[in-house]
Each structure stands twice: as C-alpha cells, then as structure tokens.
N, C-alpha and C positions, 0 to 999 in steps of 0.2 A: 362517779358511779356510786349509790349505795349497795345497803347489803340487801335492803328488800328488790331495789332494781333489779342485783343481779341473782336473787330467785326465781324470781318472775318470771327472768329471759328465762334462766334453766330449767321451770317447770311447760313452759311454753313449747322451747325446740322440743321436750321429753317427749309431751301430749303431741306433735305437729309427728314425730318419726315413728310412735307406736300408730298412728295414722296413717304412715307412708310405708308402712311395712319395713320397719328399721332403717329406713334411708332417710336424710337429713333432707327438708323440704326446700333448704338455701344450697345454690351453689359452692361447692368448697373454695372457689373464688374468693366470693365475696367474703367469707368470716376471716376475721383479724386475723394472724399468726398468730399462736400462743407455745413457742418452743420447747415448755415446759410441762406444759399439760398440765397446768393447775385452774383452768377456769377463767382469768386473770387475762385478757388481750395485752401482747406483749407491749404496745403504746400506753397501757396503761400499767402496768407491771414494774414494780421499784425492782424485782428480782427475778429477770425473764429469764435465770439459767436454774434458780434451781424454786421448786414448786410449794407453793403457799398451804401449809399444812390446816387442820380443821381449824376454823373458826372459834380460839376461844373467848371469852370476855366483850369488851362492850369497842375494841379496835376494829376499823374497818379495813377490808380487806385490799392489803398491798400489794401482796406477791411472795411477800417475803417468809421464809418459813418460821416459826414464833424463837426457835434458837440462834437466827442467825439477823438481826435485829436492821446489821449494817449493810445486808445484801453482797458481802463481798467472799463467800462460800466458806469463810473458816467459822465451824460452828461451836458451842456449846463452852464446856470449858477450854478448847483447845485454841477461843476466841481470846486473846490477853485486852484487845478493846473491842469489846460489842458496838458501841458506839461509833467507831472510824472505822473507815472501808480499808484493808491492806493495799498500798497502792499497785502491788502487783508487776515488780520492775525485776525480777529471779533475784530479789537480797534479800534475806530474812521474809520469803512470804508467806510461810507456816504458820506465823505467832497472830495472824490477824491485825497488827499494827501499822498504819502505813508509816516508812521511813525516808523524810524530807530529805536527809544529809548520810547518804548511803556511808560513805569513809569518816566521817565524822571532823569534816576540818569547817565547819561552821561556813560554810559555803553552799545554798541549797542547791541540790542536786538540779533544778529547774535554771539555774544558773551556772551551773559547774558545767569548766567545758573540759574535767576530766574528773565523773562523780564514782569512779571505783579507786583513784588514786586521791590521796592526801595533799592537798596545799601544805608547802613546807615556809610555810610563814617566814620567810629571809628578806623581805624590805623589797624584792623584784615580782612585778604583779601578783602581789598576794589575794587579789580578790576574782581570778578567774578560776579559781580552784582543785589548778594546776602545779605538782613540786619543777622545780626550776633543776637543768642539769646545773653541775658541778661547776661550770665556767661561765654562767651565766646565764647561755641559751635555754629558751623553752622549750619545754618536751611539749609533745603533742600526744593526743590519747587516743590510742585505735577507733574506741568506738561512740 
C-alpha cells in the first residue's frame, strides 16, 4: 500500500458517507480490522496495538508510532533499544530490550528448560540450563 493509495481510499469512503448521510456505504463486514484506530488494516499494520501517529518525512506508513520504531509499546526514552522488540516474557519488560538468557547462565532461555534458575556449571548436564541438587539428581523447574 502507498501513501497516495491510501488517500484516495480515505478521501473516497469520506466523499461515499457525506453521500450516505454519515453512514459508511461498505458493510462493516467487509473492512479490515484495524484495532487500533490508526487508518492502517491490522494485516497490514507492523503495530496493530498501538496507532501510527501523523505522517512525517518521506517513511511510509507502518503502523508504528514515529517513537516507538520497534513496534513493541515501550516508547521514547524509556526505549533503551528502539531497534529490538522487548520479547515480553514478565523479566525485565520495561527497558524495551528483549532478554535471550533470563538468569544469565549463557543457556538461551529458548532452550533452557529452567530459564528463571541458573545452570550451576558442575560437570552434570550443564547445558539444559538447569542447577543440579546437591547429590546429583536433577531439579526440575515448575514452569
């Protein structure tokens, strides 16, 4: 979709429902979802939660609001990466950063099969990144 397409559409339905006496001449059926209310059909929308602010410079239109670049709702300075989506997992999801290795035992959380507890590096399955009890056996991770 361009930016003059999507004029066109919206000077089009504007002219079709001052016509129709403020009624939308399409079934609310048929139009896209747009959750957000920014103009932006949600299949086309990098940022279907939060809504795509005016149009400035020569960027066509995402979705995305012009502060919040990564589409992942932490905006402005309060973004520490503009650029990476927070991955949104309840650890650290305030700073905007997403965090691969939740406890930090260099075990990705995407393979950790305990990513809030620490892998205690002792020589006994050190790479499921899970600490080992005291006698040897495996602890297992609630969640």
């Amino acid at each position: 979709m361009t930016r003059g397409m999507h004029t066109v559409t919206i000077v089009v339905v504007a002219l079709c429902m001052v016509s129709c006496g403020g009624r939308s001449p399409v079934p609310r059926s048929l139009v896209p979802p747009d959750v957000d209310r920014d103009g932006i059909p949600d299949d086309h929308d990098q940022c279907p939660l939060s809504g795509e602010e005016r149009w400035t410079g020569p960027s066509e239109p995402d979705g995305c609001p012009e502060n919040d670049p990564d589409g992942d709702a932490v905006t402005g300075a309060t973004d520490e990466c503009p650029g990476d989506a927070e991955d949104l997992d309840l650890f650290a999801d305030g700073d905007g950063c997403p965090d691969p290795d939740n406890d930090g035992d260099a075990v990705p959380d995407v393979h950790d099969q305990c990513p809030d507890e620490p892998e205690d590096l002792d020589g006994v399955e050190d790479v499921d990144g899970c600490p080992d009890a005291e006698d040897g056996a495996k602890r297992v991770s609630g969640g």
